[in-house]
C-alpha positions as CSV (number, residue, x, y, z in Angstrom):
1,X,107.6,92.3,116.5
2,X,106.4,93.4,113.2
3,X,102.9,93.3,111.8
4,X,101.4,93.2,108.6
5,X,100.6,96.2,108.0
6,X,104.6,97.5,109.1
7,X,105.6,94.6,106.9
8,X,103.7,95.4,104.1
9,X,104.8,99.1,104.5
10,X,108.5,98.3,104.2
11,X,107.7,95.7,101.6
12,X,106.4,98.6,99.5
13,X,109.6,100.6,100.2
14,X,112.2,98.0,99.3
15,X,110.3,97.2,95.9
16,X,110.3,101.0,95.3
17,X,113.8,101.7,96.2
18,X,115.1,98.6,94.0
19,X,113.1,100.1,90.9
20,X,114.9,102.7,90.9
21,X,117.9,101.1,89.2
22,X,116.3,100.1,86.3
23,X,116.3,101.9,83.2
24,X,113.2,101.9,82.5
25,X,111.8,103.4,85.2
26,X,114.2,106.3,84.3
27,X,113.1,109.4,82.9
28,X,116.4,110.0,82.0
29,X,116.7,107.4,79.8
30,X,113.3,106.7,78.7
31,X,113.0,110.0,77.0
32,X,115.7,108.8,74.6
33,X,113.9,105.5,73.3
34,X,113.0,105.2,69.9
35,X,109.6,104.0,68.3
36,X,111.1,100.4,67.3
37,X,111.9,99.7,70.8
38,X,108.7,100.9,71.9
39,X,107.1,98.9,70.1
40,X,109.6,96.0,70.8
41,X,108.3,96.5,74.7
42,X,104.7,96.5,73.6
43,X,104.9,93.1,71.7
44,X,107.3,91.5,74.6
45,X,105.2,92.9,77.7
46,X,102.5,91.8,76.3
47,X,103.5,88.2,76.7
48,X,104.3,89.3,80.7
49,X,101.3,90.4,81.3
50,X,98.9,88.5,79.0
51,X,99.6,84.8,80.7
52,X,98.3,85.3,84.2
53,X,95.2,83.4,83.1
54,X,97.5,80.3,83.4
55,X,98.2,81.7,87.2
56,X,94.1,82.5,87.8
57,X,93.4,79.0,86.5
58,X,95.7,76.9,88.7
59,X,94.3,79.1,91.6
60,X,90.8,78.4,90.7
61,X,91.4,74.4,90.2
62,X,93.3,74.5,93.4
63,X,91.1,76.7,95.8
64,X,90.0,73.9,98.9
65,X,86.4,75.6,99.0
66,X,83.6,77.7,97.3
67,X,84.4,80.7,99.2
68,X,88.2,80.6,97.8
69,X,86.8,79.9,93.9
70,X,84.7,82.7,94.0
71,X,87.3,85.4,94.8
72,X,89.5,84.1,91.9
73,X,86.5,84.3,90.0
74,X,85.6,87.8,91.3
75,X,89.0,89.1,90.0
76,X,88.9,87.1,85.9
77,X,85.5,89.0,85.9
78,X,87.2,92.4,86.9
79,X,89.4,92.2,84.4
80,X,86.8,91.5,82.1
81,X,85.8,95.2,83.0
82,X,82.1,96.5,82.7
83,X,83.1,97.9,79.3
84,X,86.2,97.5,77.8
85,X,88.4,94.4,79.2
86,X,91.7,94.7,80.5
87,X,93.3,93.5,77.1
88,X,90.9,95.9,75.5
89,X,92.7,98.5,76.8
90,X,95.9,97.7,76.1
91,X,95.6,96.5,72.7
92,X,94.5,100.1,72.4
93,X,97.6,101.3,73.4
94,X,99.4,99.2,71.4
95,X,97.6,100.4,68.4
96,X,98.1,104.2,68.7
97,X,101.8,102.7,67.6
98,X,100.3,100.9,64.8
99,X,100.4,97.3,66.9
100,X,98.1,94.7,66.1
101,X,98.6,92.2,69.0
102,X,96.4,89.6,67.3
103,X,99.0,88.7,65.9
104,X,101.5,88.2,69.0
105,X,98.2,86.4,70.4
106,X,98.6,83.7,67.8
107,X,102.1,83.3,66.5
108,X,103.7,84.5,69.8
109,X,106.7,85.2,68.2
110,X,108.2,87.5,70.8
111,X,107.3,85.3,73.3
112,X,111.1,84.7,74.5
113,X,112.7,82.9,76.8
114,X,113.4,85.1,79.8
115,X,109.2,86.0,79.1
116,X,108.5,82.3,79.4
117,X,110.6,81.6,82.6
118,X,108.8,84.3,84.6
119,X,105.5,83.1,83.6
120,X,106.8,79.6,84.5
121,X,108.5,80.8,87.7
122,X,104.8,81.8,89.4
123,X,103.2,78.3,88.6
124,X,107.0,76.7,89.6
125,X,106.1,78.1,93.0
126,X,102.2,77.8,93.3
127,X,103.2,73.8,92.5
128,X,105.2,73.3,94.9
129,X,103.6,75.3,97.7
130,X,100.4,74.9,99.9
131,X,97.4,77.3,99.3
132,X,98.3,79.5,102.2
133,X,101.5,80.7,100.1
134,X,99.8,80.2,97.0
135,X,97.0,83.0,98.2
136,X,100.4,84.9,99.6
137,X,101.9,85.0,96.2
138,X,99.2,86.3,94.1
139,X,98.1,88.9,96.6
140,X,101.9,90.1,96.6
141,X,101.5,89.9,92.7
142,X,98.3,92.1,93.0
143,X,99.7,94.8,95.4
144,X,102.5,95.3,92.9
145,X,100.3,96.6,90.0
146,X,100.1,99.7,91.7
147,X,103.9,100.4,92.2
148,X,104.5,98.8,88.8
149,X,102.0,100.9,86.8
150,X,103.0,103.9,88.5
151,X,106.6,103.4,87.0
152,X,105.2,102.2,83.5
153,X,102.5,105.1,83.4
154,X,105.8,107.9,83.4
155,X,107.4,105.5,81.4
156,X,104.8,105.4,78.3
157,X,104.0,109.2,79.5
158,X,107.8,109.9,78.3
159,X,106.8,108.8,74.8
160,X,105.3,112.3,73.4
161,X,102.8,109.7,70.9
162,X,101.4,108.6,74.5
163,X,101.6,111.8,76.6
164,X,98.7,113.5,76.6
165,X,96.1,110.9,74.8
166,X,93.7,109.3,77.0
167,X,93.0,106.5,74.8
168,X,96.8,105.3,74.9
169,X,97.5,105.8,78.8
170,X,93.8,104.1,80.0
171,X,95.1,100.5,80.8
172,X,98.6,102.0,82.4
173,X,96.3,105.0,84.6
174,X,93.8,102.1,86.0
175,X,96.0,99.8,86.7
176,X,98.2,102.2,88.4
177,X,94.9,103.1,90.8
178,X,92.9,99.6,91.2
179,X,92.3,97.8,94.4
180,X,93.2,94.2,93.3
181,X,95.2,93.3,96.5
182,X,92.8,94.6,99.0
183,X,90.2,92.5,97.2
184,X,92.2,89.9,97.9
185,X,92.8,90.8,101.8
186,X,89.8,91.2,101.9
187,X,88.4,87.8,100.8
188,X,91.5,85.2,101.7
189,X,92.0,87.2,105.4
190,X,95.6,88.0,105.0
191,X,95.8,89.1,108.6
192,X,94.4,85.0,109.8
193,X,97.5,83.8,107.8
194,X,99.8,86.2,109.2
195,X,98.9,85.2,112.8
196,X,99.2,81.5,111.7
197,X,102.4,81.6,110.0
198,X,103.6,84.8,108.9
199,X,106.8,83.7,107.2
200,X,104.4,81.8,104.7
201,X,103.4,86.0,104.2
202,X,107.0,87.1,104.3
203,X,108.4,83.9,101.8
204,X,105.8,84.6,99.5
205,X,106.0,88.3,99.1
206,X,109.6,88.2,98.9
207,X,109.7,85.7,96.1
208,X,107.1,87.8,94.2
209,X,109.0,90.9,94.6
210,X,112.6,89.0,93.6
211,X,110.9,87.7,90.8
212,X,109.5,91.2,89.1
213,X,112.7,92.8,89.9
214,X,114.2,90.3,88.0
215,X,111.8,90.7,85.0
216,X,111.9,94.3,84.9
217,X,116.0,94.5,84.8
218,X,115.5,91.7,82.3
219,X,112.7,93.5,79.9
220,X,115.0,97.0,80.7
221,X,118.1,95.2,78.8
222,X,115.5,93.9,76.0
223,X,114.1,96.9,75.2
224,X,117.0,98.9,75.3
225,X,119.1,96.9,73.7
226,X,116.7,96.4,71.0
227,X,117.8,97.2,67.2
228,X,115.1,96.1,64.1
229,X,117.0,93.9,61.7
């Protein structure tokens, strides 16, 4: 029988091997985008990235003890950074485009649908789950920053604006490098759950990974398919 470091392992390979289908973790085809779509993925990413709040804050209200709010707290305050927050960082990126997300923060206007319904999709499953899954689905959420960034660090590294300006790839490199799932491990006891139940592990992490995948095809198509009016 498998444990959770095997299943993790092969989790980690089958979320790998699935990115590779999608455009935009193509070189290939990444090297051909234009500035307006670019800047298109910017403004709708944003909105993909920028709502986990919502996600930290039913955690938080739902966590049965002290020991359980703390770590949800621990990780908002990480992404508050030292220095320069999380969204710090990337609304740097976004302006070495010329991108001034205070506006997206307010109006929202590329805020669409298929954005909304994976945002939606992780409280949808927190809400109707117990907090064993719950703490299962946002560590699988936080062990895929790692393989996502990796993917989205080439990605905006294909962009010859990006390439070689440390200022533009600091939110992609850190995020492709930090530690937010064993944090997590750590603190919840991943391993205690496992022995319990470990199909509440496997359910979880499989709907976390189905649900990126779907996002990524989904924001692939958008930005690709993206033409300014």
């Amino acid at each position: 029988m498998e444990n959770l470091k095997q299943f993790l392992e092969q989790w980690d390979m089958m979320v790998s091997k699935n990115y590779k289908e999608i455009k935009l973790f193509n070189p290939e085809f990444t090297t051909n985008i234009t500035i307006d779509q670019m800047k298109h993925f910017f403004k709708v990413f944003y909105h993909l990235r920028g709502h986990f709040h919502d996600f930290l804050w039913y955690m938080g209200n739902n966590a049965p003890d002290e020991n359980s709010k703390d770590i949800i707290l621990d990780n908002l305050k990480e992404e508050f950074g030292k220095n320069r927050s999380h969204e710090q960082l990337f609304w740097q990126s976004a302006e070495v485009i010329n991108i001034d997300l205070a506006e997206e923060l307010i109006y929202q206007k590329n805020y669409i649908d298929f954005a909304k319904d994976f945002n939606r999709g992780h409280l949808l499953y927190l809400v109707s789950h117990d907090w064993e899954r719950n703490v299962a689905a946002f560590a699988a959420y936080e062990r895929l920053d790692n393989i996502d960034y990796a993917n989205l660090l080439e990605f905006i590294k294909s962009f010859n604006v990006f390439k070689n300006n440390p200022n533009a790839l600091a939110f992609f490199v850190m995020h492709s490098k930090v530690k937010h799932y064993e944090m997590i491990d750590e603190g919840f006891n991943l391993e205690m759950i496992w022995a319990k139940d470990k199909n509440k592990i496997i359910e979880s992490f499989n709907f976390i990974a189905e649900h990126q995948n779907k996002m990524w095809k989904k924001l692939s198509n958008e930005v690709f398919n993206y033409v300014r009016n």
